[in-house]
Each structure stands twice: as C-alpha cells, then as structure tokens.
C-alpha positions in Angstrom: -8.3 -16.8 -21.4 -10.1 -13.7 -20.5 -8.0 -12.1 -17.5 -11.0 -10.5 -16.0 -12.2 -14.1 -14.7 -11.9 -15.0 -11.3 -8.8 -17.8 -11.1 -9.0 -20.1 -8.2 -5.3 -21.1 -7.6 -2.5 -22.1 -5.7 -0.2 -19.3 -6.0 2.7 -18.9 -8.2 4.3 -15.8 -7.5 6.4 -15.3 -4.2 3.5 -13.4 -2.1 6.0 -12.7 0.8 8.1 -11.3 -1.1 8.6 -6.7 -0.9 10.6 -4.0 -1.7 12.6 -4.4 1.2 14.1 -7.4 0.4 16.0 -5.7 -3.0 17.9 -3.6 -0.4 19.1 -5.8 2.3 22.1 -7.0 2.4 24.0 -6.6 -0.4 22.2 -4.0 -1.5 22.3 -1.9 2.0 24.6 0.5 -0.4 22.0 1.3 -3.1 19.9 4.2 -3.7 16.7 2.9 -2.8 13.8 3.3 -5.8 12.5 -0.1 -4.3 11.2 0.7 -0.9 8.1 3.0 -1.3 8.5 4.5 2.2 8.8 8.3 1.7 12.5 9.6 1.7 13.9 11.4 4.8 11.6 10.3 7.2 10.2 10.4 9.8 11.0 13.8 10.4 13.0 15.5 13.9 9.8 16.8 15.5 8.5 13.2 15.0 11.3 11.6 16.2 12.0 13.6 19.0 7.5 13.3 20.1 8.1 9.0 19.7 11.7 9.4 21.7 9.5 11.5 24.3 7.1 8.4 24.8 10.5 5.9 26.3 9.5 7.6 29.5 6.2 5.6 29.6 7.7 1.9 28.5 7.2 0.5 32.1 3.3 1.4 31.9 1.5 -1.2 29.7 0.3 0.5 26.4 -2.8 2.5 26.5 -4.2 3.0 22.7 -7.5 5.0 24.4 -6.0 8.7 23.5 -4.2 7.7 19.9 -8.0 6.1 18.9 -9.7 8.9 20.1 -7.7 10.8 18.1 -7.6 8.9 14.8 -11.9 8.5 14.7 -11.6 12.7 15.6 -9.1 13.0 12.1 -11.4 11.0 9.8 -14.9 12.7 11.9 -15.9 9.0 13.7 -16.9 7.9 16.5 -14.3 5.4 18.5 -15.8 2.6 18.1 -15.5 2.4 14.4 -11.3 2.8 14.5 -9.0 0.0 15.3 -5.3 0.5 15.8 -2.8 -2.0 14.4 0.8 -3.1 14.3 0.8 -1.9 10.8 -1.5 -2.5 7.9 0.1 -5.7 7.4 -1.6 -6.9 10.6 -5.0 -5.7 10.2 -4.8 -8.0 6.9 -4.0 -11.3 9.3 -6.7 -10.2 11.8 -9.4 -9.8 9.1 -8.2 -13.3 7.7 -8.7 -15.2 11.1 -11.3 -13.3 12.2 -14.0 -13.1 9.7 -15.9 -15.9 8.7 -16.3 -15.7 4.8 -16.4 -18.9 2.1 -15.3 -17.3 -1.1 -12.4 -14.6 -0.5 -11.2 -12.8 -3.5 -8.2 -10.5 -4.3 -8.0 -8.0 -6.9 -4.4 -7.8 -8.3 -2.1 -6.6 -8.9 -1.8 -5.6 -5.6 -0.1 -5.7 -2.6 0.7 -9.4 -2.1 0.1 -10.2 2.0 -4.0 -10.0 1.7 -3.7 -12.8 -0.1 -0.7 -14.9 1.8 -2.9 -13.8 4.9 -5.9 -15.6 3.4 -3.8 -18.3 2.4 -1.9 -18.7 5.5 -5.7 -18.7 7.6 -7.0 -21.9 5.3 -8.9 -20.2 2.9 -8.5 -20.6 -0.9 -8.9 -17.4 -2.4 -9.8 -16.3 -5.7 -8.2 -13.6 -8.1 -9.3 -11.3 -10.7 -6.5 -9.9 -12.0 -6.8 -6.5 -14.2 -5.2 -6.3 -17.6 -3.1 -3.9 -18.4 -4.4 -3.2 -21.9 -7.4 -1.9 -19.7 -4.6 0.6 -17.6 -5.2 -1.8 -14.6 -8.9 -0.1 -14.1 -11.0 -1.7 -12.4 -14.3 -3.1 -13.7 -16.8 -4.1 -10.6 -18.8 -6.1 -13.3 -15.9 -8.7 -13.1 -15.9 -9.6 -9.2 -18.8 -12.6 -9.1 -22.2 -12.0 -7.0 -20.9 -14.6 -4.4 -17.9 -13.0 -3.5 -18.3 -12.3 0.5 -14.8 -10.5 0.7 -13.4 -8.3 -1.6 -10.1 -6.9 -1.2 -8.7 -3.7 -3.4 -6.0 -1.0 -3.1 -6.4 2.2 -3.9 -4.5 4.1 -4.9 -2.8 0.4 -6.0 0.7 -0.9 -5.2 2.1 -1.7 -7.8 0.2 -0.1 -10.3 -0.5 3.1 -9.1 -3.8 3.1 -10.2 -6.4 5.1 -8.6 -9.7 3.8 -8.8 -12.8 6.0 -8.7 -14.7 6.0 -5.1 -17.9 5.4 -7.0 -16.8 2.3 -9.0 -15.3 0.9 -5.5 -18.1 1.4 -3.9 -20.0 -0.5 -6.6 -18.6 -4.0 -5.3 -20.8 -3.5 -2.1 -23.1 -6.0 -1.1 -24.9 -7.2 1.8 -23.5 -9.9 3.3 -19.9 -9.1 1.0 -16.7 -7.4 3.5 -15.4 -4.9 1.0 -11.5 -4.3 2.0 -10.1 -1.5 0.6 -6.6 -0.9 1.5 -5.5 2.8 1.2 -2.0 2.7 2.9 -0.7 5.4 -0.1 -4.0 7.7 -0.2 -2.4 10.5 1.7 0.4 10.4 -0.7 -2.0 11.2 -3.2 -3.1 15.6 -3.1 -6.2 16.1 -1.6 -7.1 12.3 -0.9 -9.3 12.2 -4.2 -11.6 9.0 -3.9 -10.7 8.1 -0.7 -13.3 6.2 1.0 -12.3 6.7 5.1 -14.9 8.4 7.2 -17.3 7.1 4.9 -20.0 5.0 6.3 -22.7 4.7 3.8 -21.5 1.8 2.3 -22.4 -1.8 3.7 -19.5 -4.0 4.7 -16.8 -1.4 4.0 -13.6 -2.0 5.4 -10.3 0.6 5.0 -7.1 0.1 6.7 -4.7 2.9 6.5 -0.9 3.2 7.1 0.7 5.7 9.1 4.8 3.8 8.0 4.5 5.2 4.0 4.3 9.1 4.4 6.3 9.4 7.7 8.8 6.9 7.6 7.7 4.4 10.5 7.6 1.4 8.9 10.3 -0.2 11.9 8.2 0.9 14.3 4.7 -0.6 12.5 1.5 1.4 13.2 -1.9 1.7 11.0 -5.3 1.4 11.6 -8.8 -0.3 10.5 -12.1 2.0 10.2 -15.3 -0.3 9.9 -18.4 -1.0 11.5 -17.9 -1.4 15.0 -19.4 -4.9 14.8 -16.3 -5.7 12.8 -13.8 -3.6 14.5 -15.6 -5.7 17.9 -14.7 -9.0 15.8 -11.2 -8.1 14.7 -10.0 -6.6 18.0 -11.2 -10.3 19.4 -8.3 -11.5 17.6 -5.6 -9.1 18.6 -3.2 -10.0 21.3 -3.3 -8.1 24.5 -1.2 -4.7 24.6 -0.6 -4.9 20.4 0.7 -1.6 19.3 3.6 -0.5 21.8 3.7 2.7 23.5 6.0 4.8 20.7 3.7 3.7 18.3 0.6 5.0 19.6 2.2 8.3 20.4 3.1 8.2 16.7 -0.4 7.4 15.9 -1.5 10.8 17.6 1.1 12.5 16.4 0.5 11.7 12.7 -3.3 12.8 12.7 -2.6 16.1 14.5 -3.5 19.0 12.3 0.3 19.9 11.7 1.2 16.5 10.5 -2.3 16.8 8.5 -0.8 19.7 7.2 2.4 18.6 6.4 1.2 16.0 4.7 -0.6 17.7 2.2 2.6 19.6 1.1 4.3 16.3 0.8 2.0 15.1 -1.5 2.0 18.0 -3.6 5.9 17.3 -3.4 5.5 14.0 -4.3 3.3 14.1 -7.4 5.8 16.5 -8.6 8.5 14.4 -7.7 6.7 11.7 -9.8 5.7 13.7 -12.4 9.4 14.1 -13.1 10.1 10.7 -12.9 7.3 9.7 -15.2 8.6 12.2 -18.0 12.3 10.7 -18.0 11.0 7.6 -18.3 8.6 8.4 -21.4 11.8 9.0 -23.2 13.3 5.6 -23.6 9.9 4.6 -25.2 11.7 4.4 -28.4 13.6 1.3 -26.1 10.2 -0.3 -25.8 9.4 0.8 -22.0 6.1 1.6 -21.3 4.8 3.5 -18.5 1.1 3.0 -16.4 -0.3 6.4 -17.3 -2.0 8.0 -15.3 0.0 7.3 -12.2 -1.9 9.0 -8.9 1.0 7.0 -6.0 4.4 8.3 -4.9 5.6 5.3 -7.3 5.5 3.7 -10.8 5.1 0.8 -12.6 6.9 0.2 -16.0 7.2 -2.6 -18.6 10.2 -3.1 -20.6 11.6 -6.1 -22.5 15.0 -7.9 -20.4 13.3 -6.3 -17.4 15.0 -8.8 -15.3 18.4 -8.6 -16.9 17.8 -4.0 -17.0 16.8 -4.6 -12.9 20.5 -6.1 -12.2 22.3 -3.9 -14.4 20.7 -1.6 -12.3 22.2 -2.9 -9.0 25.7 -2.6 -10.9 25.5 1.1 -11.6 24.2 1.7 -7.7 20.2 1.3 -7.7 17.5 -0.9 -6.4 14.5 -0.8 -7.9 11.4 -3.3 -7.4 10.5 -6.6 -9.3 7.3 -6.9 -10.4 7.3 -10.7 -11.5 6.3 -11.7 -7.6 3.0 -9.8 -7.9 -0.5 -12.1 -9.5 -1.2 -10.0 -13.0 2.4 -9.7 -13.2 5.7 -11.0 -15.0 9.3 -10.7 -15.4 8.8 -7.6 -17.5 7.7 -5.1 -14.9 9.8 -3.0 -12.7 8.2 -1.0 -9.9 9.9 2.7 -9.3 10.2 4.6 -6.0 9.4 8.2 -6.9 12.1 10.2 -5.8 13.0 13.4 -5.5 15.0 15.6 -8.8 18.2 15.2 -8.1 18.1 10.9 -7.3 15.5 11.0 -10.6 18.0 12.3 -12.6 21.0 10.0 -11.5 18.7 7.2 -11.7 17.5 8.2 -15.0 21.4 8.6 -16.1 22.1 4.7 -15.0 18.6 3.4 -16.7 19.9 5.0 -20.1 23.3 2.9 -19.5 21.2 0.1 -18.0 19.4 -0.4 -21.2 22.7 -0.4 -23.6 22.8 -3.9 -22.5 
C-alpha cells in the first residue's frame, strides 16, 4: 500500500509514550541521548530571574506583561499570542476547542497531537511520510477535506525541516493548519519558520520555551493564530493556567539576551549534531542508516536489532529513544539526543561495542 495515503485507524503505537520515560527510574543513572531538552539548562541568570518571581506566589498569575512581550518578539499584536502550560497543552486546547470533522496528523511526529485528538472523540487520520522520500513532505498527499492539519517542523523524530513554502501549501479556507515548531530556535537562523506570519489562512504555530532553555518541569509555550482562534482556545483554558515562574520565564526567554543566546546555542548545536551525524556515518558498513539532512538538535537512525543495540545501550551507560512508538515507525529506529563532543564520542565508543552483539 502506498504510504502517502491517508489511514484512518485506531492506533497502534504507544502515543503517550516520550523520551522521558527511557530515563526514569532505572535509568536515572544514564547519559541521557533520549530527552531532547538541551543539556545544562536552564542556565544561572535564568534560574536565579524564575527564583526572583517566588516573591509574587500569593498574587494570582498575571500573564498580561509575558504576552505583551512574546507578540513584541515575533512583531504581533496581543491578541494573536496565547500563553500555555507547555506545547503539550495548547495541543489538548485545540482538540476540545475547535470544531473540525476530519482531523489529520502528519507523522512521524510528535505523538500527543494525535492522543489529544483521540482523547477529545475525534478519529483522526494519518499520512505518514516514507522514508525512501527522506520523510519530506508532499502537500499533494493531505486530501482537499482535511479541516485540520497538523505538522512539525523542524520534525521530532525525524529531524526533518520542511520548506515554509511547501507548508504553507496545505492552507485552505476553512482547513486549521497546525504547525508545531517547539525545535525551530534550535535550528540557526530559524530558516522556514512560519511565526509572525499572518498571510496564511488558518495558520496555527505553537512554540516551546522547555527545549532550548531547559524548562520542561516548569511547562511554558505559546500559540500564535488569529485572534478569533486564540479567543476560542483561551475559552477553554482554566482560570490562572500558567503559574507565576512560568510567565516570568516566558519574558525572560524572548528578551533580546536570551534571543541572543539562543542563536549561539544553535550554532552550538548544529555543530554538536554535525559531529554526531559523522560518527554515526561510520558504522554504515553495520547497516545503520542516518536521516540526512538533519536541521534539529537530534537524529533519527535505522539499524537492524535496533531494539536489541537500544538495551545494549542501557548496559554500557546510555539512553537513547525508541522510535517503534511513533506512526511511520518501527522497531528499527533509534532517535539520538545531539550532544555535545565529549558525550558524542563516549556514546559513539559504546554504539561501536553495542553493535558487536
């Protein structure tokens, strides 16, 4: 069967399932190529500007200054920016909230659009990429009648970025086009990023603030949309939902020195990557094969026994990500944290053993 067509099916991977869960535990001890939260975060002057905010806790939450300040970083006005307890929840809000009959997922992605959808009542329809095609997407495959489209760019797992224009190609009146973009400011310069844009009917991005600077226990993101939509989504928040910490993380992280500062670390990170990416070539001759090009502060690789290389793994001290729980997807795929040189070449080192098997 042709991969490209939509499936309409119950699912069959573990959608819940994330990179976390590979280093709890019993794994609390491994070096963590799993989790693709970059490493050594959030750094002091963030901690000690979200420690500053414990002074406010008896106030209730006031988001008014952190919104102002997002719509400011990405040149909107406030009523186009909506602040969330993470990415995750803007998925669950735009599942309850919008009123679509034919949902539909582009995987392999991130797996909780889809368990949101699920989890709201709707039944929601895949077209999964192949990775004969690198995982690109082709807008020619999503049917006419899809009224929400949801796609990540730059993707988890695949680390595939997709070009702006061939995104923007899956607009329609009358469609919700989601794309999530939780990694784009791991990626130099934001190439085909879509926030800020508002040219393009139905467009939806939610963005992550817990990937770059190490928040993801304290949960903050944000939705930019139409403010019809961002009127219908807040609807469906509860009262008070992103704590006072968060929000002064949330200014914080869109200042111009954290702007900054993220730009290096993407530089870092593609280099970081890079690195990774050529150790890996090297055990092509052991049949792995890596997505090439990859544009996200991780990588996806195939290789035969993946599941059996992925324990052997946790033996020699590693985690590293399954990729068998994600639609498109099967035992054969391991997702890989990029890290920096010196936890590259260790895990590199135990891979090499790993594969002796």
């Amino acid at each position: 069967m042709d991969t490209h067509i939509p499936m309409r099916t119950e699912p069959e991977h573990d959608l819940r399932h994330h990179g976390d869960a590979e280093v709890r535990d019993d794994g609390s001890s491994l070096v963590d190529l799993a989790v693709n939260v970059r490493a050594d975060t959030p750094p002091d002057w963030l901690r000690e500007h979200i420690a500053g905010s414990l002074a406010a806790l008896a106030a209730y939450p006031d988001g008014r200054d952190a919104r102002a300040a997002v719509a400011a970083r990405h040149g909107l006005p406030v009523e186009r920016v909506l602040l969330t307890a993470g990415a995750a929840e803007a998925f669950v809000l735009l599942a309850r909230a919008l009123k679509v009959r034919r949902p539909l997922v582009v995987h392999p992605q991130f797996t909780e659009p889809e368990a949101a959808l699920r989890d709201a009542g709707h039944t929601v329809d895949r077209v999964l990429l192949r990775a004969e095609d690198g995982f690109r997407l082709d807008p020619a495959a999503v049917p006419e009648d899809a009224d929400l489209v949801v796609i990540g760019n730059p993707t988890n797992p695949t680390s595939v970025l997709h070009r702006a224009d061939a995104i923007t190609r899956l607009a329609r009146p009358g469609r919700t086009l989601v794309v999530d973009e939780a990694f784009m400011d791991a990626v130099p310069g934001e190439r085909e990023a879509l926030a800020g844009r508002t040219d393009v009917p139905g467009l939806v991005v939610l963005r992550s603030l817990t990937k770059t600077w190490g928040l993801a226990g304290l949960r903050i993101g944000y939705v930019l949309a139409a403010p019809e939509t961002v009127a219908e989504l807040e609807r469906a928040q509860p009262l008070w939902p992103v704590s006072t910490p968060a929000l002064a993380a949330a200014e914080a992280c869109v200042a111009p020195r954290a702007l900054a500062e993220a730009a290096h670390a993407a530089h870092r990170i593609a280099a970081d990557r890079d690195r990774l990416v050529a150790g890996l070539r090297g055990f092509a001759s052991a049949g792995l094969q890596v997505v090439e090009p990859a544009e996200g502060p991780f990588v996806l690789v195939r290789l035969p026994r993946a599941a059996a290389v992925r324990r052997r793994l946790r033996d020699l001290g590693y985690a590293v990500r399954r990729g068998d729980t994600f639609p498109g997807l099967d035992e054969e795929w391991l997702r890989l944290a990029a890290r920096d040189r010196a936890t590259t070449d260790g895990f590199l080192r135990a891979l090499g053993q790993a594969l002796t098997v």
